[in-house]
C-alpha positions, 0 to 999 in steps of 0.5 A: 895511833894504830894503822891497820893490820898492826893488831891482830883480832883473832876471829869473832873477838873484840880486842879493848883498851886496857883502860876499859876493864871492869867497864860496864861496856865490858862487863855486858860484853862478856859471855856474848862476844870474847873480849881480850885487853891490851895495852898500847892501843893508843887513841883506839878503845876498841878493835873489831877486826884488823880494819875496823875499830871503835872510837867511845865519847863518853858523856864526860869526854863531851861535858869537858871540852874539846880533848875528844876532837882533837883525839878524833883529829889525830886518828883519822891523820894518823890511821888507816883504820876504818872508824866508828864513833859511838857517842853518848847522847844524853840529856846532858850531852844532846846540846853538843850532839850536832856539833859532835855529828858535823866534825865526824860525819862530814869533816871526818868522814866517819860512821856515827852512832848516838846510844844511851848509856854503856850498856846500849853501846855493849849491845851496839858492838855486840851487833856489829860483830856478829854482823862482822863474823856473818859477812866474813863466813859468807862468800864476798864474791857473790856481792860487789857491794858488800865486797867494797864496803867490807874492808872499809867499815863495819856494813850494816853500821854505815847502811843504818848511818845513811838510813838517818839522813831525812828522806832516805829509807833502805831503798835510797840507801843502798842506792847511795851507797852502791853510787858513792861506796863511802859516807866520805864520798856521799858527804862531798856529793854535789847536788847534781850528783845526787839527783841522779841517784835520789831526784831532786828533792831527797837530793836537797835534803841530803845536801843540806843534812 
């Protein structure tokens, strides 16, 4: 597994396992964003930036057992990355979903993002580069907030994570996340904690999702 800082992403790049060449995900990431293939990446497919990389559940991974969690397991031991996991949500994987969004989101503490197909998730890390390059050329200091979250994970990916959750839309959110600063924290909030920054009732459903 890779720990951060070990592989360098030059500015506005994505660096992809080699396993992923001639993809489809690659092939539809080619000409939007500079996409460059190495080796040894380990249990990682994708780096978005020396802290930030993703993890791909394909459909199949879901379908064939259980290699996927153990794979999830062993970067979040092993890793100081901060990672997001795209999963294929299809017909036919919808059935694991739920199981798939319990070991992430609240046993891992990882950011979550269901998309169709290859090409959905092409655009998804097309989004969440551009979103990387606009923070870093902006001045961090002028924003706690941001400057927090910034070296954890990709922003606007954890700010749309938390906006699935019943009850709570941008507003709550950010709130949230400003209170908490992680999905980690926000995940292992009590009640009472909760209630403090949402009332009662969108406190209830936090906990219970």
């Amino acid at each position: 597994p890779v720990t951060a800082g070990s592989v360098v992403v030059p500015y506005g790049h994505v660096v992809g396992n080699e396993k992923w060449r001639g993809s489809e995900i690659a092939q539809r990431l080619q000409g939007k964003i500079k996409l460059i293939f190495e080796d040894g990446l380990g249990l990682v497919d994708f780096h978005l930036s020396n802290r930030t990389c993703i993890l791909y559940i394909s459909e199949a991974d879901l379908v064939a057992g259980d290699d996927f969690k153990r794979r999830l397991v062993r970067f979040r031991n092993a890793s100081s990355l901060g990672g997001i996991v795209i999963v294929e949500r299809t017909q036919i994987s919808d059935q694991y979903f739920l199981a798939v969004q319990k070991l992430v989101v609240l046993e891992l503490g990882m950011v979550l993002l269901p998309v169709a197909n290859q090409g959905e998730a092409s655009q998804l890390i097309t989004q969440l580069v551009s979103s990387y390059v606009r923070e870093q050329s902006k001045d961090h200091n002028s924003n706690p907030f941001l400057r927090k979250q910034c070296s954890q994970l990709a922003e606007a990916s954890v700010f749309r994570t938390v906006q699935q959750i019943p009850g709570v839309g941008k507003t709550k959110a950010l709130l949230l996340l400003q209170q908490f600063g992680s999905i980690h924290r926000l995940c292992n909030a009590s009640v009472e904690e909760l209630e403090l920054v949402v009332g009662q009732t969108v406190a209830q459903q936090i906990h219970t999702f």
